[in-house]
VOGU-3710 file (C-alpha; in Angstrom, 3 decimals, decimal comma):
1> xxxxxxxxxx> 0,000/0,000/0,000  3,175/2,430/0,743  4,112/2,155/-2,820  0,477/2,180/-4,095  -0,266/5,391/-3,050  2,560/7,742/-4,864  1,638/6,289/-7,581  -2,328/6,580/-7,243  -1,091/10,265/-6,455  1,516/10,774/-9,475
11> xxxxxxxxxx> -1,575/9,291/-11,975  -3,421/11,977/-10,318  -1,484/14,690/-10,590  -0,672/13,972/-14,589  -4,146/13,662/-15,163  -5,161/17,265/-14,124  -1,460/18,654/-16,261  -3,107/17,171/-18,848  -6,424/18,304/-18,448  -5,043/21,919/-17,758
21> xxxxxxxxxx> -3,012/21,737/-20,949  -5,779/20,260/-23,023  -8,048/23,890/-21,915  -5,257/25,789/-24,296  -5,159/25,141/-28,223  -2,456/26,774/-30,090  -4,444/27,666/-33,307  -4,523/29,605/-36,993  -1,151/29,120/-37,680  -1,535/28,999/-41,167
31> xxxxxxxxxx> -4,292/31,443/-41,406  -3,381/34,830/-42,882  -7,307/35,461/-41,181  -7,950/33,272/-37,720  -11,393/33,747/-36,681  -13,164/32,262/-33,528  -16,884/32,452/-32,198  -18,363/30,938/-28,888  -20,515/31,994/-25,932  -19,806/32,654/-22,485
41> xxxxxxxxxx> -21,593/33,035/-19,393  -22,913/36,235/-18,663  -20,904/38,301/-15,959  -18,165/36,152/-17,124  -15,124/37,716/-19,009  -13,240/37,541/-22,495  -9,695/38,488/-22,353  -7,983/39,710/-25,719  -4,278/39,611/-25,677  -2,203/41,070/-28,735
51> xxxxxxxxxx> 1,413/41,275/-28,775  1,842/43,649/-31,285  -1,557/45,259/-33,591  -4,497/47,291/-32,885  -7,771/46,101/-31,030  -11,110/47,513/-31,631  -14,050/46,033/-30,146  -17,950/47,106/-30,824  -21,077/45,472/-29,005  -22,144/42,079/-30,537
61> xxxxxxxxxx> -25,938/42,415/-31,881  -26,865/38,437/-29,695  -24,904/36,537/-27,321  -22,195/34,982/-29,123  -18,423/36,604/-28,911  -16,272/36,888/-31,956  -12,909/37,675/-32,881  -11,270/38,082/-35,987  -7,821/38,410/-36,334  -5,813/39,787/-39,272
71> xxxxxxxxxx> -2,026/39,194/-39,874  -0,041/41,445/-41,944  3,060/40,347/-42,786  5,858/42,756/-43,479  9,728/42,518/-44,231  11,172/38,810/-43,462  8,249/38,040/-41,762  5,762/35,174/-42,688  2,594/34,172/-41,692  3,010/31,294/-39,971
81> xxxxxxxxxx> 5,381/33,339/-37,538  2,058/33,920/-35,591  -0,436/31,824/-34,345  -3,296/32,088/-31,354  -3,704/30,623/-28,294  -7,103/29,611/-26,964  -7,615/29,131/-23,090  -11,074/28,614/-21,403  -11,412/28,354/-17,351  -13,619/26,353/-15,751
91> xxxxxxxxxx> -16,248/29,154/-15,002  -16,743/29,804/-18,795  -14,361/32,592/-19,140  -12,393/33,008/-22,448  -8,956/34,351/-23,298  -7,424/34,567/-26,484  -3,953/36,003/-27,230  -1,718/36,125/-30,440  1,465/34,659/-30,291  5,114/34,116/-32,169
101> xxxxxxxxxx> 6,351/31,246/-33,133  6,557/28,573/-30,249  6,463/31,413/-27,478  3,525/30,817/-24,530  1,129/33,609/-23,682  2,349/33,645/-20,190  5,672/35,055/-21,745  7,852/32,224/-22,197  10,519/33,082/-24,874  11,053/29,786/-26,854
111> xxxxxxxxxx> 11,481/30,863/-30,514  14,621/32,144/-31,688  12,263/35,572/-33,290  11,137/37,591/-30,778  8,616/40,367/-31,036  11,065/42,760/-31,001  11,613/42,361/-34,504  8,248/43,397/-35,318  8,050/41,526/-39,123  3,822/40,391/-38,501
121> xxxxxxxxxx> 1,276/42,576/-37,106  -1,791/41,676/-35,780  -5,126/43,569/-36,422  -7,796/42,053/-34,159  -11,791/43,084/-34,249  -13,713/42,044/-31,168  -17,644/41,828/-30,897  -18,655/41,216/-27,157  -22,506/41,102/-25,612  -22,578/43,720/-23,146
131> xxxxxxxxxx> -23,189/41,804/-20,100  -19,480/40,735/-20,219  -16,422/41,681/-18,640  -13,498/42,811/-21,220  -10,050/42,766/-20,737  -8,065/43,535/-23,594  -4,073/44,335/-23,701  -1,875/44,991/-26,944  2,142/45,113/-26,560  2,051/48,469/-29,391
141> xxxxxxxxxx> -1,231/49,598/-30,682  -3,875/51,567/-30,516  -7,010/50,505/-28,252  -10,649/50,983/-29,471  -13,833/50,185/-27,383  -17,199/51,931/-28,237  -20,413/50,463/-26,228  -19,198/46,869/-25,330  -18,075/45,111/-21,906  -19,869/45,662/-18,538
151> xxxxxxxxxx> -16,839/46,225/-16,795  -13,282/47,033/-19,374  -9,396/46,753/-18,490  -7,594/48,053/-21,142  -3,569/48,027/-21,793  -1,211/49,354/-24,143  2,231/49,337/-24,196  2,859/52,469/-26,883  -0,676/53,638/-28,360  -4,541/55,872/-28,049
161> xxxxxxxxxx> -6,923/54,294/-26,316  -10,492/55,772/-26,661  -13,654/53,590/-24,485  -16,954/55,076/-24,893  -20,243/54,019/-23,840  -19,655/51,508/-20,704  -22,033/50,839/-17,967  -19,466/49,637/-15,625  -15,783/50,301/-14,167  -13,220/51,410/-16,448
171> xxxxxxxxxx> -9,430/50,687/-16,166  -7,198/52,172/-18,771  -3,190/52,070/-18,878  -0,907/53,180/-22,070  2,874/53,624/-21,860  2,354/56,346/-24,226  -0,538/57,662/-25,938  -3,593/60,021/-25,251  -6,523/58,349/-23,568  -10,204/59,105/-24,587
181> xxxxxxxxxx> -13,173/58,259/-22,368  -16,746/59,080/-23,089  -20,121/58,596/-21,450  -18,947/55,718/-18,396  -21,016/55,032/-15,728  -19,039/53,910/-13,025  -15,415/54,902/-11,710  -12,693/55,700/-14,433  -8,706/54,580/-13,718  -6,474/55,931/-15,993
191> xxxxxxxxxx> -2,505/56,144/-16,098  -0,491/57,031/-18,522  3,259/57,278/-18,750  3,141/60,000/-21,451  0,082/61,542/-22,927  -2,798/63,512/-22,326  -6,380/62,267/-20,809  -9,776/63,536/-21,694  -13,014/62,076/-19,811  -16,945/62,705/-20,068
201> xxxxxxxxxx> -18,360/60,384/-17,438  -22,012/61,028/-16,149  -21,191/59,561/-12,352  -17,611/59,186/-11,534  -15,685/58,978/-9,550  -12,338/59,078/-11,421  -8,758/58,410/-11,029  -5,967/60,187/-13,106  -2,134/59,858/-13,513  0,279/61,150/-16,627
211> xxxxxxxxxx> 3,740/61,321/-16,593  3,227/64,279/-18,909  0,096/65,733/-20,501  -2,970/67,589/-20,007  -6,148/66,220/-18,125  -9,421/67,559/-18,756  -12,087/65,610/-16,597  -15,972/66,513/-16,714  -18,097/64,814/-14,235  -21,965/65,546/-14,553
221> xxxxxxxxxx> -22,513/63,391/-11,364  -20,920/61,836/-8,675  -23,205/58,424/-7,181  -20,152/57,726/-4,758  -18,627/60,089/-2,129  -15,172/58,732/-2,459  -11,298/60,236/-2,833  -10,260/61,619/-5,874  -6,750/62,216/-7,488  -5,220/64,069/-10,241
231> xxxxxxxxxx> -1,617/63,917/-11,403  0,415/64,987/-14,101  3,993/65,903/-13,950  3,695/68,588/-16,788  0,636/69,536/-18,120  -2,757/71,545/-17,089  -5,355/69,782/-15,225  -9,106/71,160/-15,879  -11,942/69,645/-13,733  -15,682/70,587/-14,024
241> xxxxxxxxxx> -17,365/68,841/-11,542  -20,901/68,775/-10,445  -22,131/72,187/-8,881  -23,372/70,753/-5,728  -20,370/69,135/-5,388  -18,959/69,148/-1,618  -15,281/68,073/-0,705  -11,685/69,066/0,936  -9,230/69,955/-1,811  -5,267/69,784/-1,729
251> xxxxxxxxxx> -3,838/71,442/-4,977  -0,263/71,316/-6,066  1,854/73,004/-8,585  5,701/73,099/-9,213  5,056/76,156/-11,659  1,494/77,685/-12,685  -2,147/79,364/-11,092  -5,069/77,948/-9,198  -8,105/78,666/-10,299  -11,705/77,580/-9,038
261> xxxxxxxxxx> -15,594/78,552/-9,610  -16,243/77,129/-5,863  -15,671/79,360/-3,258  -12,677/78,163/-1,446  -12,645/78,070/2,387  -8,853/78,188/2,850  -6,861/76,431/5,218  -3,488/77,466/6,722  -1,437/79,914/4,828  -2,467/81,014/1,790
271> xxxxxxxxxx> 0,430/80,304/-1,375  -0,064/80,529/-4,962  1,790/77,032/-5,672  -0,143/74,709/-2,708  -3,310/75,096/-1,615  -5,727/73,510/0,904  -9,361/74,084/1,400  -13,029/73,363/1,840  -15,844/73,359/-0,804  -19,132/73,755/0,096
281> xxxxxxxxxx> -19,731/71,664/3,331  -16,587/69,241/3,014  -16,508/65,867/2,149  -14,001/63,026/0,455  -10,345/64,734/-0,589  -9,720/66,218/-4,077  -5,905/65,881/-4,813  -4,297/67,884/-7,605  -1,078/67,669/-8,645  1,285/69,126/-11,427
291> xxxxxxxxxx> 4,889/69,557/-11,679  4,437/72,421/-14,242  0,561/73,912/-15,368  -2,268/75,495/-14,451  -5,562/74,292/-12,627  -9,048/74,857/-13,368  -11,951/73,738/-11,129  -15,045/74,619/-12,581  -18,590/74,043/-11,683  -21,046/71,958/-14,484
//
């Protein structure tokens, strides 16, 4: 029985590696057009992954998901360079993500080409229902999602991303590029390491942070009474928020003016660079920050 049991437990073990590996199909490798269609269960989420190409994704018109990926090939590269890697969890949830040669999605370098060399891009189209979570990431290009996803995460590593229409939270990150939101319904997260932000949101609240560029945020609402920041380390930062809006403010700025259509009840000593007050009858804290450029508070 001593030596029964490692083995009853090595036969076990092997038999869920397999199963695990058998829930990811390398795919399309010899497709200059890989496309894929499926369903999955709503509040459940589809994760796009693109090493180097654009993504846009629209709403889908019924319940089924679909992808179609594009490769264009360009110097020495060749098609079958690229192929796609299919993963689906247990819960229903999808993920799809292009990748080179023999290399994993996790990021396992095993071909001798790496994506460094550019030679195949990948354009990808998305159509998601809208009760479904998105989460879609590109290595270099831009980012386009109009009206689909409950909740979206969005990455780029050098490239615009613009997400209009959501219902839910929205996470955006870009290395470098301008970021465009319009008409969200739920918090906004956005960082970018170079590049400026504009956001229309009708409830809020919202998160900002640009290594350098403007931010213009307009909230006409704001459902949650939480902490709000705003950072850019060169660049002017306009915020109209709602008129009744109540809150303690903390504005910095290396070089530039404060400016603000609330009436301020200041705290401590007054400065042109830092200040610290109360609008209306206090609340959550409004943080601004800027290294260089002007703030604008204004009422909506």
């Amino acid at each position: 029985m001593r030596s029964t049991l490692p083995a009853l437990l090595l036969t076990l073990s092997l038999t869920g590696a397999i199963s695990a590996v058998a829930d990811a199909q390398l795919v399309g490798r010899n497709e200059t057009v890989y496309t894929w269609q499926g369903t999955i269960p709503a509040g459940g989420q589809f994760t796009v992954k693109n090493f180097n190409g654009p993504i846009d994704v629209r709403p889908a018109t019924g319940n089924t998901v679909e992808l179609r990926a594009e490769k264009r090939v360009r110097g020495g590269g060749e098609v079958t360079d690229v192929a796609f890697e299919v993963q689906k969890s247990s819960n229903g949830d999808v993920s799809i993500c292009s990748t080179q040669n023999d290399d994993s999605c996790d990021g396992d370098r095993r071909g001798d080409h790496g994506w460094r060399n550019r030679q195949v891009t990948v354009v990808m189209t998305v159509l998601i229902p809208r009760n479904l979570r998105l989460k879609v990431a590109t290595g270099n290009g831009a980012l386009n999602v109009d009206g689909a996803g409950s909740e979206v995460q969005a990455s780029t590593g050098n490239g615009r991303v613009h997400i209009g229409e959501t219902q839910g939270t929205v996470n955006v990150s870009t290395g470098n590029g301008d970021v465009d939101v319009r008409n969200a319904k739920a918090r906004v997260r956005v960082s970018t390491g170079n590049g400026d932000v504009d956001i229309v949101t009708a409830e809020g609240p919202v998160e900002v942070s640009s290594g350098n560029g403007d931010i213009d945020v307009r909230m006409s609402a704001l459902r949650a009474k939480e902490d709000m920041s705003f950072h850019t380390g060169s660049g002017d930062v306009k915020l109209t928020l709602p008129a009744n809006y109540n809150g303690e403010l903390d504005a910095t700025t290396g070089n530039g003016t404060i400016r603000s259509d609330f009436d301020l009840k200041v705290k401590g000593q007054l400065s042109p660079r830092h200040v610290r007050a109360t609008i209306g009858e206090g609340g959550p804290m409004l943080r601004l920050e800027t290294g260089n450029g002007e703030f604008e508070i204004r009422k909506g």
